[in-house]
N, C-alpha and C positions, 0 to 999 in steps of 0.2 A: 560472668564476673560475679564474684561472692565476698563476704565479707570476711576478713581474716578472723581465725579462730582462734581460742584461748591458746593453744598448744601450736601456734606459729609465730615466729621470731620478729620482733618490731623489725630488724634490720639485717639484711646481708652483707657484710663489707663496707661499703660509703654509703649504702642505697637505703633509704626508710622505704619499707614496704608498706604500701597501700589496700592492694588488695588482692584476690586468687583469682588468677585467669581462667586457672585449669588443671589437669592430670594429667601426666602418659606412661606407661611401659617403667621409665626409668625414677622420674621425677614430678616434685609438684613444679609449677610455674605463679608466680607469683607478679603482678604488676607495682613497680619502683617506683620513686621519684632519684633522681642521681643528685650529688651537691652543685651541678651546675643547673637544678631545678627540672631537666627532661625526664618523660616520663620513660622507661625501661621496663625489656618483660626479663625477669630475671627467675633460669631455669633451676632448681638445687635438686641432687641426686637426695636418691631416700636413704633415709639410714641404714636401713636394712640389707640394703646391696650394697652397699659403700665397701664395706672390709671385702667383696667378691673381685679379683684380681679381672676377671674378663669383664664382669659389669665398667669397674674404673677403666679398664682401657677404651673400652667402646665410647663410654663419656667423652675419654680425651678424644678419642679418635672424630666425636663429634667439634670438639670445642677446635680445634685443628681444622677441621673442615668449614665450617663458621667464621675461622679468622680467615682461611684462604680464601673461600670465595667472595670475590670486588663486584658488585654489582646493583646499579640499581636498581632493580626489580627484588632485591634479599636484605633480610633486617640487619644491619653492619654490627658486627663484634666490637662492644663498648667496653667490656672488661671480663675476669673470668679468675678465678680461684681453684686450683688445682694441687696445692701442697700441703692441706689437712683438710680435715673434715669441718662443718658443712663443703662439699663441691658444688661449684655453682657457676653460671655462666652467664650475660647479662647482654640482653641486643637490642637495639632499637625498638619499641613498642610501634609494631603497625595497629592504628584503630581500624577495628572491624569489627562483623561477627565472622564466629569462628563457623565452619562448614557444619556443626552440628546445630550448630544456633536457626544458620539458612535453611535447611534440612526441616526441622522441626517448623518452621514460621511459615517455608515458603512449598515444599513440598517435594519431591526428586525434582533435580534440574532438569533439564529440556537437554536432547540430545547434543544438538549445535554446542551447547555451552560446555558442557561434558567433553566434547571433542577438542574445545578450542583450550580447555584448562588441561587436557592431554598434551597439549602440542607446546605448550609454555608453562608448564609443570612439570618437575626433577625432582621429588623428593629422595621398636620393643611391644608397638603395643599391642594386644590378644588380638587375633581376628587379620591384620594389619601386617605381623609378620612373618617372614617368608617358612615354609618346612624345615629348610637348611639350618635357618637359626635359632631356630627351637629346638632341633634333634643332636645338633653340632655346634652350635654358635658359627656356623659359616657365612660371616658376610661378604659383603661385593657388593657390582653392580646389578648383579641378577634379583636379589632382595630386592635390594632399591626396586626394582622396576615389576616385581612380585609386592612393593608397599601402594606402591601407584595404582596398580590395578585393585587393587583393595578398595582403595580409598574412592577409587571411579566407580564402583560398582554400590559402593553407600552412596555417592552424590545422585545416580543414577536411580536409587532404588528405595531411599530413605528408609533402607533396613541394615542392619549390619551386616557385614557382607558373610559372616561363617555362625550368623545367628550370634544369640546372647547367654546369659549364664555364667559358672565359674570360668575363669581362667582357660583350667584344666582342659573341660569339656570343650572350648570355643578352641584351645591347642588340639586338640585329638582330628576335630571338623576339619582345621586347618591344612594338617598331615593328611587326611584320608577320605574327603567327602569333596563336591565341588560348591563352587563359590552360586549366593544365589543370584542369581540373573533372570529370573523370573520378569516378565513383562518389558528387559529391556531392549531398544533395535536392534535387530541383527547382527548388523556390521557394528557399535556398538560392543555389545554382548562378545562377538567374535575375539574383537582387541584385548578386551578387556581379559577376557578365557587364557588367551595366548600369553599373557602378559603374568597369570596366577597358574600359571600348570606347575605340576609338582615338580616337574624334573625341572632344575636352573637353564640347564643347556638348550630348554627346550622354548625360553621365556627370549621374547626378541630386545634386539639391545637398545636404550634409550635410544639412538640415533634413530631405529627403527620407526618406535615408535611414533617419536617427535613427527617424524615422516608422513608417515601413514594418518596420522591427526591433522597435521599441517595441509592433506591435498584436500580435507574438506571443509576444513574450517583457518581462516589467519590468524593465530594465535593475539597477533598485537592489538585486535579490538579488545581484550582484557586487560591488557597492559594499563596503566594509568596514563589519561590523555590519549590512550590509541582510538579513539573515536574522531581525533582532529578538534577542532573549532567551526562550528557550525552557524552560531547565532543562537540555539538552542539552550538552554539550562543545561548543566549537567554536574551532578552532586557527589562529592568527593568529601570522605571523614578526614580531618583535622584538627589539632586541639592548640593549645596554649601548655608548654612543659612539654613537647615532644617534637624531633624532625620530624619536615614530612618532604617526600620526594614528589616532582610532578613532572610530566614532559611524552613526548611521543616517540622521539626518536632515541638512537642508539650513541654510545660514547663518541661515535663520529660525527655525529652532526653537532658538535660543538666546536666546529667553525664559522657558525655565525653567530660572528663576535659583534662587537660593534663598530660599524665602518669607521674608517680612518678618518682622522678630521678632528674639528674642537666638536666637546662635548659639552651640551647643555648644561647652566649650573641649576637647574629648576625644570619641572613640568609642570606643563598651565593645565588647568582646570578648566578645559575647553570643551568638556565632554559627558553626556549620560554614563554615566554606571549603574549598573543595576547589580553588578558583583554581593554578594551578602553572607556572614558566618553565621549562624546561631548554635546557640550552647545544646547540647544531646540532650535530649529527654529520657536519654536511658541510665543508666548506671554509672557510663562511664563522663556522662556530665557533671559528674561531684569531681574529676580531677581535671577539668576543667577542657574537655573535648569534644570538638560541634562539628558538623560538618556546612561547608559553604555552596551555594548555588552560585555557579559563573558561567556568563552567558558570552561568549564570542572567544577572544584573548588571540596571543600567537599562536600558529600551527607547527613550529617547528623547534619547539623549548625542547634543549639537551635533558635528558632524562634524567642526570644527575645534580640536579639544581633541588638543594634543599634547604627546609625554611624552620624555625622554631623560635614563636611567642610563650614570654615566660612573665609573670612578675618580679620586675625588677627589686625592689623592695624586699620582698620574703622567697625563697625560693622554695619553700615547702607550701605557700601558698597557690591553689589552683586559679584560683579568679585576684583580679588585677585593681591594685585598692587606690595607687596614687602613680604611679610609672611602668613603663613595659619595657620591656627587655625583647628586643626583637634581631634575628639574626636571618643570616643567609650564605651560603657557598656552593661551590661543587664539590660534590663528595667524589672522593680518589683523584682532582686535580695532579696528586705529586706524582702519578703512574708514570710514568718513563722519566724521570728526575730533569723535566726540561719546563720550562714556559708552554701551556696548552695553547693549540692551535690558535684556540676560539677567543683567545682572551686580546684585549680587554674585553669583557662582556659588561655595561654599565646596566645597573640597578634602582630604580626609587622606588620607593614604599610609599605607598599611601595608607592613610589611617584614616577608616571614615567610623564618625559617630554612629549610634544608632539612628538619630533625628538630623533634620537639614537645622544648619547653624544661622540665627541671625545675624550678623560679623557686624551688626552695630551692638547688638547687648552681649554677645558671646554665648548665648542662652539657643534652647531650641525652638522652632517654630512650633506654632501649634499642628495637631494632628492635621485639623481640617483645614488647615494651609497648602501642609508638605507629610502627606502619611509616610515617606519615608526619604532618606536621603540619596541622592543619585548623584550627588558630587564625585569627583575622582578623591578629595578628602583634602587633610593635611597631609604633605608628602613633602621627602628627602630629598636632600641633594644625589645626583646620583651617583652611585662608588661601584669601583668593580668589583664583580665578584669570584673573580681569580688574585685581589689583592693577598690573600695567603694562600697563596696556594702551594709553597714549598710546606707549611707546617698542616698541611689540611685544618685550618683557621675559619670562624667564620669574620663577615663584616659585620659589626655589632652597632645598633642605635636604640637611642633611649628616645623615646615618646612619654612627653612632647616637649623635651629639651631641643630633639634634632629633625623638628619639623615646622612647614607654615604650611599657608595656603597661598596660591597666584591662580585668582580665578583672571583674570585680564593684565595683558601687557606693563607692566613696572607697576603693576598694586599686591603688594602683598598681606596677608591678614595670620595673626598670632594662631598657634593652636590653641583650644582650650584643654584646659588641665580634665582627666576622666572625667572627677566625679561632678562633671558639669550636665554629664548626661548618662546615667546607671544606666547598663542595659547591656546586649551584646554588639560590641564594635568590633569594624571587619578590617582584615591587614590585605593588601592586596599589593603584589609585589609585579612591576614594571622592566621590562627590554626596554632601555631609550636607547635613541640611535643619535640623529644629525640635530633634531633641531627640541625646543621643549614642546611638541604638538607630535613629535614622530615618535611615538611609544607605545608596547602594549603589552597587557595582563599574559603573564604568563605564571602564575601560581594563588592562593588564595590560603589565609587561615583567619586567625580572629582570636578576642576573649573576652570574658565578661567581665565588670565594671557593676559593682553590689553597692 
């Protein structure tokens, strides 16, 4: 992430631009804030190519391909500009580092993981694309699966895969020299060969592939939450001003809704948490994105349960001065234009301070009291979260208008207003079922409080 420069535009369409993600092939990519406050990566073609009749269609061809594919494991199509120049396209901001970030930090991945980002990976730029579409502009899926193997043989090797230099030179490698694989496994190496040969016809089909990765590796331990629920820690990037998706399973396992019957109008406070957000220490903690440690939760949360903390108050503000704006749904609910299986699926939120509360002063304990807070927090009533789901909607609450505390049976205690405890406070979002003690953590974000 870099900081925007003189010669880039405060704003794309509704979107104030924040800051430059990156480069590729066609366009720069710039990180958003949208007027509903989320944060967005928003892609814009270069000028240069813009008036080139085959460059603009490929764009469309992409921004077409971005709206079609529903899924949650892919950044969702938020909006997109296609009838003057600047062109530009605008999707969900996944927080990460990017594969050359990982590369550079951590060093070529380890085979396993190379295998398993084979097997649940589908994907202009030098090095990256295919002969065909350099010599002819002929795309398809044989590219695609000649970008793939590219792109495995840099994770694999932390070199570029047809070397460096101009353009030019890294196109000529491309068309007429082999890809380097120098030091990587075999079998490996082999896929990977198979996958970047010159000839299309000769390049196996993603199904293939998927295939052949899949017998050695299960692609779902990268998925987010494919590890299950453990007891274990395990750290997932989220911010404040952006969805984030979480879950294990596939759109089908959103039948477990929640069982038939009256639904709690509260959960107690009957329990350890050790759930926690804190704000990035990297760069992208200035737009307000931290990642949270969560230790157990359900093992069977629908994959498309997404969440987004904003400040209520200023929505171009990243950190949260006097109220939160906090949200949840299932993203593509309206898919067959029926009521989802799974629903009702009921929801509470809890909002925990950074300190344990004394609920006689409203103030925090001292450190050498309670070094941190393990309450389940202030929490919601719980609502479903298929309540909009004809308009793909989410359920929206404001903290700490639409919350308390019930630490024991008919005692309830007020929340306190943020700036009673500056720091990073963590949002943790609840499956309740039958009773207010039958619930559990199935997602995690947070924000900071200055």
């Amino acid at each position: 992430m870099e900081a925007l420069r003189p010669q880039d535009p405060l704003r794309i369409g509704a979107h104030a631009l924040l800051a430059r993600l990156g480069a590729g092939g066609m366009g720069q990519v710039y990180l958003g804030r949208s007027p509903g406050g989320r944060l967005v990566a928003i892609k814009v073609i270069r000028d240069e190519i813009a008036d080139h009749p085959e460059a603009l269609g490929r764009f469309r061809r992409e921004v077409e391909t971005v709206r079609a594919v529903r899924s949650a494991y892919t950044a969702n199509l938020i909006d997109a500009s296609l009838t003057a120049p600047p062109y530009w396209l605008a999707t969900e901001c996944v927080s990460g580092p990017t594969l050359g970030h990982a590369v550079r930090r951590r060093g070529p991945f380890p085979v396993a993981t190379c295998r398993g980002v084979f097997a649940g990976l589908a994907p202009g730029t030098p090095g990256f694309a295919a002969p065909e579409v350099l010599m002819t502009n002929q795309v398809g899926p044989a590219a695609d699966v000649f970008a793939l193997g590219s792109t495995m043989a840099y994770a694999a090797t932390g070199r570029a895969p047809f070397g460096g230099g101009q353009p030019a030179g890294i196109g000529y490698r491309v068309v007429h020299e082999d890809i380097d694989l120098d030091g990587v496994e075999p079998e490996l190496a082999e896929l990977i060969g198979r996958c970047v040969a010159k000839d299309p016809a000769a390049r196996p089909s993603l199904t293939e592939v998927i295939a052949v990765a899949a017998g050695v590796f299960v692609a779902v331990r990268l998925m987010p939450g494919g590890n299950g629920s453990s007891g274990s820690p395990a750290a997932s990037d989220t911010g404040s001003g952006r969805p984030s998706g979480k879950g294990s399973g596939p759109a089908a396992d959103k039948g477990s809704g929640t069982p038939s019957g009256k639904v709690p109008t509260y959960i107690a406070d009957n329990r350890v948490s050790l759930d926690s957000w804190a704000l990035s220490k990297g760069p992208d903690g200035a737009y307000g994105v931290g990642q949270c440690r969560t230790f157990g939760g359900e093992s069977d949360t629908p994959a498309e349960f997404q969440t987004s903390v904003t400040n209520a108050s200023s929505e171009s503000d990243p950190y949260v001065t006097d109220k939160a704006k906090i949200e949840f749904r299932f993203k593509y609910a309206d898919i067959g234009g029926k009521k989802p299986d799974g629903a009702p699926y009921y929801v509470s939120v809890g909002v925990k301070s950074p300190d344990e509360i004394d609920p006689g002063t409203g103030k925090p304990f001292s450190k050498s009291i309670s070094p941190m807070n393990k309450s389940v927090g202030y929490t919601s009533k719980p609502l479903d979260a298929y309540a909009h789901w004809k308009t793909g909607g989410y359920v929206t609450l404001t903290y700490p208008d639409d919350f308390e505390n019930h630490p024991v049976r008919g005692s309830v205690e007020d929340s306190i207003p943020v700036s009673a405890d500056p720091g990073d406070w963590t949002v943790v979002f609840y499956h309740v079922k039958s009773t207010p003690t039958d619930y559990a953590s199935i997602s995690c974000s947070g924000f900071r409080v200055k």
